[in-house]
N, C-alpha and C positions, 0 to 999 in steps of 0.2 A: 608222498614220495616213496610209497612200498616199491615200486618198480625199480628204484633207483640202488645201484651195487653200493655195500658199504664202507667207500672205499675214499679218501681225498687223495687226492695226485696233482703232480705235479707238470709244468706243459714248459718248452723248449726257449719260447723267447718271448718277443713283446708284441707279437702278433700270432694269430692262430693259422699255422699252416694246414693246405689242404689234408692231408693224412693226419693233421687231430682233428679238424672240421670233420673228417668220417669215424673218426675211431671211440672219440667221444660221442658223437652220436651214438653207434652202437654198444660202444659200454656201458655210460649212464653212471658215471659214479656220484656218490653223493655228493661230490664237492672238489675244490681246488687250492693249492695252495701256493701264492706267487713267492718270488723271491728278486733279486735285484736283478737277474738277468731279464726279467718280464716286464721290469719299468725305463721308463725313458723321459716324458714327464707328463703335467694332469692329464691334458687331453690325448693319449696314446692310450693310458691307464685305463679310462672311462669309459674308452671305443673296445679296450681288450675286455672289461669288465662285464658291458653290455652283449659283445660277440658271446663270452660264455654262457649268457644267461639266454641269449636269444636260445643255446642247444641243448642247456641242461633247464632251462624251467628261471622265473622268477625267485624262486626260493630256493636255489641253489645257493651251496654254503661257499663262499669265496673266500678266507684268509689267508693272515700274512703275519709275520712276526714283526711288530713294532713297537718294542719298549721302553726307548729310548737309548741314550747310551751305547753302547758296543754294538745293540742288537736293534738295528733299523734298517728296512729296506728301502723306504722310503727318505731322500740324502736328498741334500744339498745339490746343485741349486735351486731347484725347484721347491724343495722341502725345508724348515731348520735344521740346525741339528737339535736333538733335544736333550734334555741332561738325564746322565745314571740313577736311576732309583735310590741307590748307596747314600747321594750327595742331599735327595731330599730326605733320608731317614735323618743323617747328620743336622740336616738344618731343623727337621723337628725335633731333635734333643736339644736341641738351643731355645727353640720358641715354638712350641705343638702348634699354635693354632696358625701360625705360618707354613708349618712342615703339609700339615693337612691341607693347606690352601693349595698349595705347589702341587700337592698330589693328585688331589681335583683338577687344580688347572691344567695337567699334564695329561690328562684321563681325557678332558674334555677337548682338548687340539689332536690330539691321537684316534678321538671317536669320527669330530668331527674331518679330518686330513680323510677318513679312509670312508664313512658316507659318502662324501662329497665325488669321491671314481667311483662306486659302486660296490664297494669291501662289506661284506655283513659281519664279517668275526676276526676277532683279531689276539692271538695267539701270548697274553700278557692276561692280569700280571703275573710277575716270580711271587710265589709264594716262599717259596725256598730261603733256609735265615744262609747270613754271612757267618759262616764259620775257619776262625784263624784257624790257619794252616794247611787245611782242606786245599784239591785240586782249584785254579782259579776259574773254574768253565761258570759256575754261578757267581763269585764274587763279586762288583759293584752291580751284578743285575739283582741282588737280592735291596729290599728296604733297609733291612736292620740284622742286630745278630739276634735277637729273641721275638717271642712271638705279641710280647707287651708291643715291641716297634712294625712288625708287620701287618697286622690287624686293623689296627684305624689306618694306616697309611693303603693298604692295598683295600679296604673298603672303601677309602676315601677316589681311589684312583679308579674303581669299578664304577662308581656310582659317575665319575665324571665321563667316560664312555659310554654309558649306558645314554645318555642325556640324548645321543646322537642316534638310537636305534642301533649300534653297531653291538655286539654281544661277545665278551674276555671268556678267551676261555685261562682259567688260571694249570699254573704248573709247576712243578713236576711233581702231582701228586704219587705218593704218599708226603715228598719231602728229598731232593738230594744235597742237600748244601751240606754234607757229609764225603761227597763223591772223592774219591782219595787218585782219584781217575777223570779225564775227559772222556766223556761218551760216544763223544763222535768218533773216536778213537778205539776205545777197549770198556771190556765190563769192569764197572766198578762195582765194589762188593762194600755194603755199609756194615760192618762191623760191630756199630754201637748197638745194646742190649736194646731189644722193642721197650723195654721197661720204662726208657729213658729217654728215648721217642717218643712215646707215646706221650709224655712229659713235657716236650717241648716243639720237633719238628713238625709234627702231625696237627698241633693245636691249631695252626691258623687253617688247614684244609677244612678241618672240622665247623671252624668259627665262622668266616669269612661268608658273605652271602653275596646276592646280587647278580650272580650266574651258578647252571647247574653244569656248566661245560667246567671237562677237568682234562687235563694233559697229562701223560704214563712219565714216570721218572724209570730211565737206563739201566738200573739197578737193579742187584741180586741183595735180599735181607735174608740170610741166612737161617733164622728161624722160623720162617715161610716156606723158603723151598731154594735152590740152587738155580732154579732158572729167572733168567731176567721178570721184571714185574710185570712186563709189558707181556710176554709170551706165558706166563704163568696162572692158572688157574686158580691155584690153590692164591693165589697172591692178587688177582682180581677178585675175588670172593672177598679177600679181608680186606677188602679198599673198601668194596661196598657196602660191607657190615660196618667200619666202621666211619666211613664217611658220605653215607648216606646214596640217597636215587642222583646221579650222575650221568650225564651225559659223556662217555671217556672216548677220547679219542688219543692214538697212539703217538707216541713221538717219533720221528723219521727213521724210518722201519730203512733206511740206506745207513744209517749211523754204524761205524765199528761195535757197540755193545751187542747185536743182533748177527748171528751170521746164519748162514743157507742160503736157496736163490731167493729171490723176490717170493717168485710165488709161496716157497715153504715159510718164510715172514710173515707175508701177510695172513696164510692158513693157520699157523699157532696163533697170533695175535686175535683174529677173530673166533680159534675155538676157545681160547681162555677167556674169552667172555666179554673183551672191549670192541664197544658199539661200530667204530671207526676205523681203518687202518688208514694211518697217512705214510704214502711217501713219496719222497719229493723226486727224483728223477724226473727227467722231461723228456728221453726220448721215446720213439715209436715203439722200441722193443716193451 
């Protein structure tokens, strides 16, 4: 895939019109990222899936956010609805080896729903702990509030995607379940001491295996540098020293934490040093 730009985007509807049938051609981005306006149900999905791939190549990257809970593109009626990650941290501080079944089984319907259209990657799970008080943009999509609850349960949830060929990419590395801010929104600035971090938020990035794909968290850490993680060098540098070789791909470079036009977005984010820029827009501009 060296010819291909390193870039995932976003496309307009649930069919591929003529002007991205040319433009994708001629762009070539690494990849795509659907969202609800792209689905309608299986078989529309499967035919958009396959159109992509007929122009970008079989191993073109296609995801989508599906983690259940708040955050599913894939709905009802066609789809279940599936439950908040939150609900099975809760139920495995009741009974672990039930909490880790749910998480599996969760893992394993969400691999298999998005094999089955032609989905290779899919944008789950939160690594991010539930932190009282904190903005609510992570809350019930987190597992637990510590990283004792996140760890087997999002291990548990990787390894049942994984089952399907589909490949998690986890998020929002380094950690935002801090965010005192919605990101889609504005920048939030985490506050709390790297010291203390590194302690707790950070542990499950570091721990967790099963995928090398990792997703940028919106965030400014102050003792790194003032600019978002995502656009930030000095702040891509310390993800990768300390969370090792990573595939990073960006968080939607259209979010209120980022500003400039598109192009100046995607130019910081790929010179600070992440593999990927996603953003989601879908028009021709």
């Amino acid at each position: 895939m060296n010819l291909y730009r390193p870039i995932i985007i976003g496309i307009a509807g649930p069919a591929l019109t003529q002007s991205e049938q040319s433009w994708l051609n001629e762009l070539q981005p690494y990849g795509i990222i659907l969202f609800s306006r792209n689905i309608d149900n299986q078989a529309q999905l499967t035919t958009l899936c396959a159109s992509l791939r007929e122009i970008l190549g079989d191993d073109a990257v296609i995801v989508i956010d599906q983690e259940g809970g708040r955050v599913q593109r894939l709905k009802q009626p066609y789809w279940p609805q599936l439950p908040a990650v939150l609900d099975i941290g809760k139920l495995w501080r009741k009974h672990q080896f039930k909490g880790l079944e749910a998480a599996n089984s969760l893992g394993q319907v969400i691999g298999s729903q998005l094999a089955s259209v032609g989905i290779s990657h899919v944008a789950a799970p939160v690594l991010d702990l539930y932190i009282d008080g904190a903005d609510p943009v992570i809350g019930d999509r987190a597992f637990g509030t510590t990283p004792a609850e996140v760890i087997p349960l999002a291990a548990a949830f990787i390894d049942g995607v994984t089952r399907s060929g589909v490949t998690p990419i986890v998020k929002h590395i380094p950690g935002m379940g801090r965010a005192d801010m919605d990101s889609h929104q504005s920048l939030p600035i985490v506050k709390t001491p790297v010291s203390i971090l590194e302690q707790s938020d950070w542990i499950p990035f570091q721990v967790v295996s099963g995928t090398r794909w990792a997703m940028t968290a919106h965030i400014v850490i102050p003792e790194w540098d003032h600019q978002p993680i995502t656009t930030s060098e000095t702040a891509i540098t310390h993800i990768r020293e300390l969370f090792g070789n990573r595939t990073i791909v960006s968080d939607c470079l259209t979010m209120g934490a980022i500003t400039g036009t598109i192009e100046e977005r995607i130019h910081r984010t790929l010179d600070a040093g992440v593999d990927l820029a996603l953003f989601s827009n879908g028009s021709d501009e």
